[in-house]
N, C-alpha and C positions, 0 to 999 in steps of 0.2 A: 504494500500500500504506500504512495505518494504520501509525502508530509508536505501538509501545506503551509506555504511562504506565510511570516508573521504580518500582517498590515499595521504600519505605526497610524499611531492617529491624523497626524498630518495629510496622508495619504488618504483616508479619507472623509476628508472637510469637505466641508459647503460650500467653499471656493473652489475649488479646485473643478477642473473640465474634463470628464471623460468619455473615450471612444469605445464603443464595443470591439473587440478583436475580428480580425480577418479568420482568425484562427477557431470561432464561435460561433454556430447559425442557430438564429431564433426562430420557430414554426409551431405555427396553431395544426396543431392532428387532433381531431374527434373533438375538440371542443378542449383540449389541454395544449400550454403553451410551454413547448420543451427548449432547451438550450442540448445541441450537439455541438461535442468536439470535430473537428473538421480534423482528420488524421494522413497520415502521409505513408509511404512504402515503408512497410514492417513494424509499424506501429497499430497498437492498438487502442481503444476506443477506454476508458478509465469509466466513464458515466456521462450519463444523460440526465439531465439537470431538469428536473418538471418543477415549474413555476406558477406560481397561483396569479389573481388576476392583477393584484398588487403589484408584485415583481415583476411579471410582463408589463406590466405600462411601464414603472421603472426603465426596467431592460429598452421600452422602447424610445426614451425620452435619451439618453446615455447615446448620443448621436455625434458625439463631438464640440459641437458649439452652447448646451446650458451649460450652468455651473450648477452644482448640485443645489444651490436655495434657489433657483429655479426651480430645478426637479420639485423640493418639498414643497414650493407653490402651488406645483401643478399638482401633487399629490393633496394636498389640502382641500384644495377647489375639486376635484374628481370624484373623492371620497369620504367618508364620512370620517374624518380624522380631524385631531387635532394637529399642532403646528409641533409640539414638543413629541409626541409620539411619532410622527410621521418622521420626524430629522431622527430618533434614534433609530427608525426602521431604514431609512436612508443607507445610515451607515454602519449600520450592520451589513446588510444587502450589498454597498459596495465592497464592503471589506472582504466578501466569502467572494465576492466576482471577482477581485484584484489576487487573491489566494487560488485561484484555478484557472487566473492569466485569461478571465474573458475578456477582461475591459484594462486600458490602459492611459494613465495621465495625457492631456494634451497641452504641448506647449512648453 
């Protein structure tokens, strides 16, 4: 089993602007929005990351150009959340996606 890379907290703040990886596709099958590793000769496939409807908008907002208190804007306004719940759901969520190299700083 892979150990996953520690995320300091800086990495990830509400400033900070991230891309989803080249290396990551995101796809609605049957009504579930999964994240696949996209793998290369003689590699293998580790897991398939199913995401609820939360983390898929997340996932989809992670386009390169918001910074993450965007994101929790738009999370706020989408969903029946609060503004402090939503940023710690934030960043929790980028921290396990910067830990399995889906998404990466921009800039």
């Amino acid at each position: 089993m892979k150990r996953a890379r520690r995320t300091t907290p800086d990495e990830a703040s509400l400033g900070g602007v991230f891309a989803r990886s080249d290396r990551m596709v995101g796809r609605r099958i049957a009504g579930e929005f999964v994240l696949v590793p996209i793998v290369g000769h003689g590699a293998q496939v580790d897991a398939i990351y199913n995401l609820n409807r939360v983390g898929a908008f997340a996932w989809e907002q992670l386009d390169g150009s918001r910074s993450g208190e965007r994101i929790v804007e738009a999370l706020v306004a989408h969903f029946a959340v609060d503004r402090p719940t939503a940023e710690a759901d934030y960043r929790v969520f980028l921290s396990k996606l910067l830990a399995i190299h889906a998404v990466s700083r921009v800039g």
